[in-house]
C-alpha positions as CSV (number, residue, x, y, z in Angstrom):
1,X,77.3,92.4,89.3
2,X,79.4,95.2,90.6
3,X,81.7,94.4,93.5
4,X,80.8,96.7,96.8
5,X,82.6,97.4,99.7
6,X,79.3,98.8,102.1
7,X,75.9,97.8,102.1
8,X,72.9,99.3,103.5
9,X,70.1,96.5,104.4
10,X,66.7,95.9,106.3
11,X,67.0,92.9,108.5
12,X,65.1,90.8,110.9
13,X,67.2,88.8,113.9
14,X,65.6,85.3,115.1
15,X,64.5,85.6,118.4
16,X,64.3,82.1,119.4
17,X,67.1,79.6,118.9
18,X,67.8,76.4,119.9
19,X,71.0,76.9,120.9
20,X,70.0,80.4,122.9
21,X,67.5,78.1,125.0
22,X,69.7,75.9,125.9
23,X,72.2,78.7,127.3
24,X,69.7,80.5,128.4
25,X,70.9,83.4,126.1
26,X,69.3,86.0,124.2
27,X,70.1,87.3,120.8
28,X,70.7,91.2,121.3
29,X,70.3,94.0,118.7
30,X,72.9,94.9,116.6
31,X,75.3,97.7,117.7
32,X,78.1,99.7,115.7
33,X,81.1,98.5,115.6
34,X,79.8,95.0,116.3
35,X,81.6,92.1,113.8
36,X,79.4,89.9,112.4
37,X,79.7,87.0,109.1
38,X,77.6,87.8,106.2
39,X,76.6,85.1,103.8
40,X,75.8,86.3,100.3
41,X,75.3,83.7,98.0
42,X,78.3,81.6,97.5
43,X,80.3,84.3,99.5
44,X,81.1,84.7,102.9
45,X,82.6,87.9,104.5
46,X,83.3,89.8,107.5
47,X,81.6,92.7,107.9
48,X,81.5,95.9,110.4
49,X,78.0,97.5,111.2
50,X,78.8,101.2,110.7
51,X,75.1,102.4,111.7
52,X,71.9,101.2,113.4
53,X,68.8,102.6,112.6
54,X,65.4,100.6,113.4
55,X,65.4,97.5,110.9
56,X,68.2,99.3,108.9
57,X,72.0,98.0,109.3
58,X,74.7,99.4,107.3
59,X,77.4,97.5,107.0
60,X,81.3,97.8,106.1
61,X,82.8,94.6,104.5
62,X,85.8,93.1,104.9
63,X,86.2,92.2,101.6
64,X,84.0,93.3,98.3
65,X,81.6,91.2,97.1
66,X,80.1,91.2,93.7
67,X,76.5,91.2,94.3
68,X,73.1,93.3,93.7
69,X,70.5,94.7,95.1
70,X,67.9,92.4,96.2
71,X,70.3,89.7,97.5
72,X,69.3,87.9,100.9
73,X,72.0,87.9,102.8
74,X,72.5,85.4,106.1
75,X,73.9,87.2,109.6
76,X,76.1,85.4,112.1
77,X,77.8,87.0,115.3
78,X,80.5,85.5,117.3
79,X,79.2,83.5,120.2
80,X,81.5,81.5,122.7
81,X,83.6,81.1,119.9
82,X,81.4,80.3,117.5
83,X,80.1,81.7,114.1
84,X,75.9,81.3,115.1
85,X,73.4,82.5,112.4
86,X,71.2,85.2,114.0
87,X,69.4,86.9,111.3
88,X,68.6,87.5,107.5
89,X,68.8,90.5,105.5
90,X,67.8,91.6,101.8
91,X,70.5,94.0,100.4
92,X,68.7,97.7,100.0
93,X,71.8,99.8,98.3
94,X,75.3,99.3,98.0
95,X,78.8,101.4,97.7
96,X,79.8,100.1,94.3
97,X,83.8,100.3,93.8
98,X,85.2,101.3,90.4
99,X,87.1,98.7,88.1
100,X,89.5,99.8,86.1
101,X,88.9,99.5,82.4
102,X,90.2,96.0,81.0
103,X,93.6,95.8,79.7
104,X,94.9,98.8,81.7
């Protein structure tokens, strides 16, 4: 799989968390320029929401990840100094970055 550097994907935030109850916090929607943690498979990465429209984040990385499209991806924000999970995502499309050809 290609590495990309953005990725466009539909996503769905858990409303109720343990650890939101107990704070008496609520998870909010996400909102550009907002940092959150993606886990893609094996990879985790940093990741800048560049748009927000309905169900549909797209979303600047901090670092490429070789990936595809269909990959479930894990979302956690930064709360109180913590990395908390708040979401799941399926990647839609992604900005694939070019290689150069081996041995160059």
């Amino acid at each position: 799989a290609p590495p990309h550097s953005e990725c466009t994907l539909p996503y769905a935030l858990l409303l109720l968390l343990l650890w939101l109850l107990l704070r008496r916090l609520q998870v909010t929607k996400l909102s550009k320029g907002e940092v959150l943690m993606l886990n893609i498979g094996s990879m985790c990465t940093g990741a800048r929401v560049l748009a927000v429209k309905h169900d549909l984040a797209k979303l600047q990385l901090t670092s490429p990840v070789c990936t595809k499209e269909g990959e479930k991806v894990a979302l956690s924000r930064r709360v109180e100094k913590h990395w908390r999970l708040i979401g799941w995502g399926q990647i839609q499309k992604g900005l694939k970055m070019d290689l150069p050809p081996r041995g160059a």
